[in-house]
C-alpha positions as CSV (number, residue, x, y, z in Angstrom):
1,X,-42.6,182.2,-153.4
2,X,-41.3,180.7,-150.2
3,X,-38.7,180.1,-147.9
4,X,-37.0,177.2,-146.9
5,X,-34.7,177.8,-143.9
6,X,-32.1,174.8,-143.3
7,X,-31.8,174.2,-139.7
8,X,-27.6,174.6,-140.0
9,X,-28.1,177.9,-140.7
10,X,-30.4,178.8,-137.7
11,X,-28.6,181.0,-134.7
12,X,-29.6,181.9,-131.4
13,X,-28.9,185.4,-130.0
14,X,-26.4,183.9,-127.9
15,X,-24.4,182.2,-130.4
16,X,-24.4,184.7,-132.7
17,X,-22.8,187.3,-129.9
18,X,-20.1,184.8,-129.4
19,X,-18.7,183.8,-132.8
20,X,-20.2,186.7,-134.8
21,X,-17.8,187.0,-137.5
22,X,-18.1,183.5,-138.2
23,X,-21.6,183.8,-138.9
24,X,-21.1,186.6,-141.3
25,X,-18.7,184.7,-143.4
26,X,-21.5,182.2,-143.2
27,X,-24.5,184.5,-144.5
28,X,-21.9,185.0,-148.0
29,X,-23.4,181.2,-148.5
30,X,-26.9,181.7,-147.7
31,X,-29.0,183.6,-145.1
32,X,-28.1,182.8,-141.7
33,X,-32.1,183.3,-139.4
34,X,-31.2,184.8,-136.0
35,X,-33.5,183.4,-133.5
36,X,-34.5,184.5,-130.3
37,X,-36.8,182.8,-128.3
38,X,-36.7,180.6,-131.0
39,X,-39.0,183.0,-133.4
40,X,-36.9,183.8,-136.1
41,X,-35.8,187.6,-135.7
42,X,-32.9,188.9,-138.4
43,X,-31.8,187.2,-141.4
44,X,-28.2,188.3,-142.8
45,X,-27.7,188.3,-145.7
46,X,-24.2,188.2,-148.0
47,X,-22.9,191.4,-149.7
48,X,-23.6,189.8,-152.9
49,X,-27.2,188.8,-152.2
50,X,-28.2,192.6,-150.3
51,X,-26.4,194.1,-153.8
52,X,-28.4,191.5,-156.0
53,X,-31.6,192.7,-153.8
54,X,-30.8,196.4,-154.4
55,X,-30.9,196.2,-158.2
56,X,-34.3,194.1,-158.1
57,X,-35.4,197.0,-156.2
58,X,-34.3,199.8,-158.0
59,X,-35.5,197.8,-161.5
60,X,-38.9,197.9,-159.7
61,X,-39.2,201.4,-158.9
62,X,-37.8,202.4,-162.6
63,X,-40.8,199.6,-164.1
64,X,-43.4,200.9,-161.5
65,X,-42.0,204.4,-163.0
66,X,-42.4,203.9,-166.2
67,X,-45.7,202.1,-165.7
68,X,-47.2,205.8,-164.5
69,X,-45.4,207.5,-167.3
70,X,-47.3,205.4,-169.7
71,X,-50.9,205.2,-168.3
72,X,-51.2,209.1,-167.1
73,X,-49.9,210.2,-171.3
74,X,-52.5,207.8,-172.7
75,X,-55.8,210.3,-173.0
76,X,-59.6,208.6,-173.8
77,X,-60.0,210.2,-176.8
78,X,-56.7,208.4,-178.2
79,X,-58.8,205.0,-177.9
């Protein structure tokens, strides 16, 4: 899985501490790289993508729970 960062949405430091509420209504599009030094730093992210992000988590710890559930009940002898 990779990432393809679009050079419009690349910010320096700088910029970002001058129009910063423009670049937050940006990151509801698509994640906005902050760069400093020009090394890519912070990524924001929309409200919509960080809730999207949340559930994927919290799916993967209720999978990875289950997971153990399953294997640790399972006993040899039941082969």
């Amino acid at each position: 899985m990779g990432l393809t960062i679009d050079s419009k949405r690349l910010v320096k430091v700088s910029e970002f501490r001058e129009d910063a509420a423009r670049w937050l209504d940006e990151a509801e599009a698509g994640p906005v790289f902050i760069l400093r030094h020009g090394t890519p730093k912070a990524v924001l992210i929309g409200t919509k993508a960080f809730e999207e992000l949340l559930d994927r988590a919290a799916l993967r710890a209720e999978l990875d729970r289950r997971e153990k559930e399953s294997v640790s009940e399972i006993d040899l002898r039941d082969l």
